[in-house]
FILUMKOL-945878 format. One record per residue (C-alpha): residue number from 0; residue in one letter; x, y, z. Coordinates in nm, 3 decimals, always signed. Example, Ala and Ser with C-alpha at 12.3 -4.5 7.8 and 13.67 -1.06 7.14 Angstrom:
# FILUMKOL-945878
n: 0, res: a, xx: +1.230, yy: -0.450, zz: +0.780 .
n: 1, res: s, xx: +1.367, yy: -0.106, zz: +0.714 .
END
This chain:
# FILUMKOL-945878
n: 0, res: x, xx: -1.494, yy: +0.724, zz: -1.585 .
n: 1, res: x, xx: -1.314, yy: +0.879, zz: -1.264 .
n: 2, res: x, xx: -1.131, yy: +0.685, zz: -0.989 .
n: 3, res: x, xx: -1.067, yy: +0.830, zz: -0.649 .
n: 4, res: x, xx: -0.689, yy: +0.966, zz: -0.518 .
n: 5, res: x, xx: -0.615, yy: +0.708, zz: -0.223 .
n: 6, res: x, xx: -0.336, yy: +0.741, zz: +0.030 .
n: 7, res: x, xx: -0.248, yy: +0.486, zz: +0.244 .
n: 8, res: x, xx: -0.068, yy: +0.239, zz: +0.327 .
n: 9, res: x, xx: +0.022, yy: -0.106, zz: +0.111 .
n: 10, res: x, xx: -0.006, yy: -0.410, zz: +0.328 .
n: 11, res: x, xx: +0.026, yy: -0.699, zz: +0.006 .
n: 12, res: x, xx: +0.102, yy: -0.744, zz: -0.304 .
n: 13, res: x, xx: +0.019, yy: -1.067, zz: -0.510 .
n: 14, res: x, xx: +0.161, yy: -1.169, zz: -0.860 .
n: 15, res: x, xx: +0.020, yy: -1.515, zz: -1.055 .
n: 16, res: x, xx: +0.370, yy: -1.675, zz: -1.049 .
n: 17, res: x, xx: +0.271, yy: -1.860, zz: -1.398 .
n: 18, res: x, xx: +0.199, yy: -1.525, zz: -1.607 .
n: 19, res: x, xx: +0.528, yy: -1.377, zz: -1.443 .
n: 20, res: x, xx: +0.773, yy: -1.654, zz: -1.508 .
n: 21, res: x, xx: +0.659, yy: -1.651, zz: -1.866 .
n: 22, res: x, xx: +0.667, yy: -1.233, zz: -1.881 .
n: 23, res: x, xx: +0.959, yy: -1.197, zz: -1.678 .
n: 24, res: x, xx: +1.196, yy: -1.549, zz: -1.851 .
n: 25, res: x, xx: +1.207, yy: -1.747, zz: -1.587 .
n: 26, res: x, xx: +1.165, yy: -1.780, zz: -1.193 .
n: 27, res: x, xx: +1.475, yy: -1.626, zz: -1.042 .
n: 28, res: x, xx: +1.457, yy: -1.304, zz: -1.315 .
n: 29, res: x, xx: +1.100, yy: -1.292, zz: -1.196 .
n: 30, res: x, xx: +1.147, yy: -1.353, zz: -0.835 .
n: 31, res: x, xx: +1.465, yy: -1.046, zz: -0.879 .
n: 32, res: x, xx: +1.269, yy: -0.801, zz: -1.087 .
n: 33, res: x, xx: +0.946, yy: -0.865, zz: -0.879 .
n: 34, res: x, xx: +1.201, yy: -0.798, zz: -0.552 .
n: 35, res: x, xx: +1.327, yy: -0.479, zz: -0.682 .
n: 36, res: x, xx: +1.007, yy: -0.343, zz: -0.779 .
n: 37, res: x, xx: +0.777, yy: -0.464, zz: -0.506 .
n: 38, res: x, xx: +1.037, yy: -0.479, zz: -0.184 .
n: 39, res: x, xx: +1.340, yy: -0.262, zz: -0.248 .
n: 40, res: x, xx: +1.384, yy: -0.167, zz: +0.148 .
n: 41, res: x, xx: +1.302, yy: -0.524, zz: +0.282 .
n: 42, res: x, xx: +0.953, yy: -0.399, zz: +0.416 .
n: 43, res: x, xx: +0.795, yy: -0.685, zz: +0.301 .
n: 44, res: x, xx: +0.808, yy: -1.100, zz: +0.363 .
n: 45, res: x, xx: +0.798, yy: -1.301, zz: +0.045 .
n: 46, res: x, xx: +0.627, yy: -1.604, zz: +0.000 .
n: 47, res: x, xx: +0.600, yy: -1.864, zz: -0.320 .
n: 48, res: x, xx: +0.291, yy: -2.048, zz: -0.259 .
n: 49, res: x, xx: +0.307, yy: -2.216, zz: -0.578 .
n: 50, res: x, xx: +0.011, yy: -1.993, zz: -0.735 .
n: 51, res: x, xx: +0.131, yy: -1.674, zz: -0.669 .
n: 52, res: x, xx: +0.443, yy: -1.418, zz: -0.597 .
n: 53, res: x, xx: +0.323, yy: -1.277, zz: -0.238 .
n: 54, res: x, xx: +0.461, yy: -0.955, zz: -0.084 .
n: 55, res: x, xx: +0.310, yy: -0.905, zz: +0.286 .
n: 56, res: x, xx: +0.403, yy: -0.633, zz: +0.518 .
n: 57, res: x, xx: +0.611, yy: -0.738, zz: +0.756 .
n: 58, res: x, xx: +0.429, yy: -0.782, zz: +1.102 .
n: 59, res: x, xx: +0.701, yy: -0.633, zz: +1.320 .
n: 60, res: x, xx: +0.741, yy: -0.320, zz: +1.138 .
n: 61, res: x, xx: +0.359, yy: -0.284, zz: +1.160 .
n: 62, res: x, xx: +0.327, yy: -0.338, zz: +1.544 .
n: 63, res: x, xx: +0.615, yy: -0.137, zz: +1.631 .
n: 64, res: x, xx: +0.542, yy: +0.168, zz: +1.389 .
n: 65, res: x, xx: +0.155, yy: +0.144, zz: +1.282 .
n: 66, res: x, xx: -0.011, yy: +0.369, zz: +1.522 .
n: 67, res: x, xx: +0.288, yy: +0.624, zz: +1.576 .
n: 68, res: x, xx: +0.286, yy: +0.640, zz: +1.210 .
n: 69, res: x, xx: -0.071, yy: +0.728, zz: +1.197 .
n: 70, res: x, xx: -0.070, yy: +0.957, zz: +1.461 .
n: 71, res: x, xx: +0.237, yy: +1.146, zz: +1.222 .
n: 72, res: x, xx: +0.054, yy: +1.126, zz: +0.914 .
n: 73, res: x, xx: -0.335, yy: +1.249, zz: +0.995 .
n: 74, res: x, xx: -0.304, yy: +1.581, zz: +1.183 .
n: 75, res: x, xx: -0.107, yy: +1.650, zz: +0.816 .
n: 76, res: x, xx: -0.378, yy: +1.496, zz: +0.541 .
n: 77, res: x, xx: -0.649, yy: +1.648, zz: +0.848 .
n: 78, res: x, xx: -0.569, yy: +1.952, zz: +1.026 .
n: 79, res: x, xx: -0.916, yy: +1.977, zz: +1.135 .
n: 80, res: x, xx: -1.013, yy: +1.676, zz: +1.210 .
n: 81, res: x, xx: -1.053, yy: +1.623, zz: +1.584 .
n: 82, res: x, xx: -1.159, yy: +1.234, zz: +1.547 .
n: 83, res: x, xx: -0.825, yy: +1.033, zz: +1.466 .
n: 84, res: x, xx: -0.803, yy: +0.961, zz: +1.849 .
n: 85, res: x, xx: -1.067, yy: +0.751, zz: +1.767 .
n: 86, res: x, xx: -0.927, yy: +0.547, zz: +1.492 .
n: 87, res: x, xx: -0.629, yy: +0.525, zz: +1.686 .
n: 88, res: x, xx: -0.794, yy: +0.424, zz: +1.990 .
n: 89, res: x, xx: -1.010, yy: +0.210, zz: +1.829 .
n: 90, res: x, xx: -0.662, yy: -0.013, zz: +1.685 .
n: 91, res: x, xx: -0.524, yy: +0.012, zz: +2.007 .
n: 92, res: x, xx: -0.760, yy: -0.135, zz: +2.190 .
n: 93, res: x, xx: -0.745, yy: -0.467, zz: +1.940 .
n: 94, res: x, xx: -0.390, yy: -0.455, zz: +2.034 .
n: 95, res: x, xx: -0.321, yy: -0.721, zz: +1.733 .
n: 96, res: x, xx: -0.127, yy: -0.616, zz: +1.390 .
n: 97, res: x, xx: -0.328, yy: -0.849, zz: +1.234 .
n: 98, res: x, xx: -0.694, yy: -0.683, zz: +1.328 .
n: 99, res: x, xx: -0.495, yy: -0.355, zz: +1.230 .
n: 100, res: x, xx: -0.500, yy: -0.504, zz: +0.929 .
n: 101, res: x, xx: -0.823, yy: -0.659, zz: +0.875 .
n: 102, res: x, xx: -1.014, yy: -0.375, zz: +1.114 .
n: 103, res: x, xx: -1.267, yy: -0.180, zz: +0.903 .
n: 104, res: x, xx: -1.343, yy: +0.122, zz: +1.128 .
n: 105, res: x, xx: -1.664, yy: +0.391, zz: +1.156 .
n: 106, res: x, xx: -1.518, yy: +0.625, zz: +0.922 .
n: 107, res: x, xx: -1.411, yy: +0.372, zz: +0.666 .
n: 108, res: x, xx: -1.703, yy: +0.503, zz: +0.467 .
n: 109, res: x, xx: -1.519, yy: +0.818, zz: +0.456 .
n: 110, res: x, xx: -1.225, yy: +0.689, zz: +0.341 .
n: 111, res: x, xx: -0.996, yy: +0.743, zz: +0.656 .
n: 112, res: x, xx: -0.953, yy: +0.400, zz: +0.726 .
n: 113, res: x, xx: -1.049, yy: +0.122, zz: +0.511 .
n: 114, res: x, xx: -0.932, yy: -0.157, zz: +0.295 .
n: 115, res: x, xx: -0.906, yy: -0.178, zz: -0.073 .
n: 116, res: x, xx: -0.725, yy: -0.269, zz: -0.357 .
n: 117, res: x, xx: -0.640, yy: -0.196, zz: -0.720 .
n: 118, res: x, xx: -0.438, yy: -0.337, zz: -1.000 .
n: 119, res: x, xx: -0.071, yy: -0.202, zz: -1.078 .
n: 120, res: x, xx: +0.086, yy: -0.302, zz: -1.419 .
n: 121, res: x, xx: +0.492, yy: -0.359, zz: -1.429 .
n: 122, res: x, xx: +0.672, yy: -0.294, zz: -1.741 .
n: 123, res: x, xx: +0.945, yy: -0.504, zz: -1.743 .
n: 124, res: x, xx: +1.040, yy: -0.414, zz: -2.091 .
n: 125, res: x, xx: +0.839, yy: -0.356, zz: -2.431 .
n: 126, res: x, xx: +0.521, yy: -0.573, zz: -2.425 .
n: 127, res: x, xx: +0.584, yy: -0.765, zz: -2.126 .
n: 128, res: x, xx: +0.408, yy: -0.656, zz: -1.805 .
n: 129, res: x, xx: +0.263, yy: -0.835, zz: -1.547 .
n: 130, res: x, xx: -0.028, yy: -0.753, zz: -1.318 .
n: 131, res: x, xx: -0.034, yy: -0.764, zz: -0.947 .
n: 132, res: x, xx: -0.307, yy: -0.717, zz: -0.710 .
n: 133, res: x, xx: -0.228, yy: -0.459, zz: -0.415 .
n: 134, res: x, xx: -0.383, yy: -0.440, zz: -0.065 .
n: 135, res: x, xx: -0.377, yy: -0.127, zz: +0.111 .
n: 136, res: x, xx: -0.500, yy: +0.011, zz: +0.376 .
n: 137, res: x, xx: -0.657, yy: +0.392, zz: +0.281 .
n: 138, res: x, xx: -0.635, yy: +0.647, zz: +0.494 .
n: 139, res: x, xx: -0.738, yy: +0.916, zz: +0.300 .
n: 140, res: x, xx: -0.986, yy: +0.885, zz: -0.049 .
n: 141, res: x, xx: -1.075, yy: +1.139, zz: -0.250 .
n: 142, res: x, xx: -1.250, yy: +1.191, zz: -0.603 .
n: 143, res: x, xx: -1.391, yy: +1.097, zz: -0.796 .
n: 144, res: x, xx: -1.145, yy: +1.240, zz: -1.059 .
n: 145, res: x, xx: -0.992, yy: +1.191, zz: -1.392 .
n: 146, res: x, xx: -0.657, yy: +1.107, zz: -1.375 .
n: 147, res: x, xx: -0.602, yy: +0.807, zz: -1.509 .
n: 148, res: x, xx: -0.274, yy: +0.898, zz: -1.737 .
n: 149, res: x, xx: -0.082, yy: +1.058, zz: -1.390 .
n: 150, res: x, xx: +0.136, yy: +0.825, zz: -1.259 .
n: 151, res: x, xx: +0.428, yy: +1.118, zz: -1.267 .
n: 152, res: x, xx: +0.223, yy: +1.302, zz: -1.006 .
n: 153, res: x, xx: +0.116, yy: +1.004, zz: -0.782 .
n: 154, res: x, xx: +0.483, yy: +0.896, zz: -0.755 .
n: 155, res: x, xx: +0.580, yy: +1.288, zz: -0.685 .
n: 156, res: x, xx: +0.311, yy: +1.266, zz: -0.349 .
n: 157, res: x, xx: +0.441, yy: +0.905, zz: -0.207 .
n: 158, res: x, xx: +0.760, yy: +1.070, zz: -0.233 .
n: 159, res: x, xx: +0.670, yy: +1.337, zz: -0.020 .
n: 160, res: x, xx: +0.474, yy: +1.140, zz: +0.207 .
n: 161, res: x, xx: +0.761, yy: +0.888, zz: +0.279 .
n: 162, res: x, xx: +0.993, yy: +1.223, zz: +0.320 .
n: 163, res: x, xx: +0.791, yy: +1.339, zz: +0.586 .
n: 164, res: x, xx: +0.727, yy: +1.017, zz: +0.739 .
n: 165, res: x, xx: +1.151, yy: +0.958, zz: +0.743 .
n: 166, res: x, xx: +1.158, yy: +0.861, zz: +1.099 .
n: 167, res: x, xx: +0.994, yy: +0.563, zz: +1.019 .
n: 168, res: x, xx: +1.078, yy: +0.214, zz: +0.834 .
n: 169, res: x, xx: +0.750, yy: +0.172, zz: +0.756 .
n: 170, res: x, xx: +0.767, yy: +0.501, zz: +0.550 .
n: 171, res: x, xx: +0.837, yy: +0.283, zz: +0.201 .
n: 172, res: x, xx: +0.466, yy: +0.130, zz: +0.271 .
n: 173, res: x, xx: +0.307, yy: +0.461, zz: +0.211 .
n: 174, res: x, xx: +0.159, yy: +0.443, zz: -0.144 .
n: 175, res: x, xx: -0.039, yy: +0.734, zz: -0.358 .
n: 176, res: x, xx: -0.278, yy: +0.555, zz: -0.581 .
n: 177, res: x, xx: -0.582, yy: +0.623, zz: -0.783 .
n: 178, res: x, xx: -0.792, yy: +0.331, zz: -0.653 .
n: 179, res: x, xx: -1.164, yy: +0.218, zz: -0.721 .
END
């Protein structure tokens, strides 16, 4: 079984509030540990809607830094690539963080642009994890490989994606993932 090596950018992340209250004893240690883990930097808006823990990218940072961020980030994952502008334009034109969001574009298919989501476990301590569900936009999917025992090396490349990306707030979005 392979999964494929996505970059891009987390725009949610959703927790069942029930299964983390009992995982995490309690609400506030959940709502703290879940804060820590999930929105360290204040990226994201939290909402309790009774169900679920919700972690959703903060729409201001997105309009003000979305695009320029892009622009920053694929001439480095695609030197050669000569059809960003098109992406780009094609986001710009919608003019709406929220179609950002939800806009799948031609070259989702290739993995430069498109939604998805995967599962990420957090420990909290020996036999109590919980699950939560993360959105993310991908702008860059490769694979399939077998690598489903590197988190060490996934964390090392958000690291250096954020680094370069330091001119931005919404550099603590960027995630490294296997996803698929």
């Amino acid at each position: 079984m392979g999964r494929y090596l996505g970059i891009g950018i987390v725009t949610k992340v959703a927790i069942d509030k029930e299964n983390a209250i009992k995982m995490l004893s309690g609400d506030d240690a959940a709502k703290d540990y879940l804060g820590k883990r999930y929105n360290p930097t204040g990226l994201y808006d939290f909402t309790d809607n009774g169900r679920d823990y919700i972690f959703t990218l903060k729409r201001d940072i997105v309009r003000r830094e979305w695009i320029d961020a892009l622009k920053t980030i694929y001439p480095i994952r695609y030197p050669d690539w000569k059809d960003e502008t098109n992406v780009i334009g094609s986001l710009q034109a919608l003019d709406d963080p929220e179609k950002w969001l939800a806009k799948e574009t031609t070259y989702g298919h290739e993995g430069k642009y498109s939604k998805w989501f995967y599962y990420d476990e957090a420990y909290y301590d020996w036999g109590r994890s919980v699950l939560a569900c993360v959105d993310m936009i991908c702008l860059s999917c490769d694979g399939k490989i077998l690598m489903e025992a590197y988190k060490d090396v996934m964390s090392f490349f958000t690291r250096l994606i954020r680094e370069k990306l330091s001119a931005f707030q919404l550099r603590d979005a960027f995630k490294v993932e296997l996803v698929g």
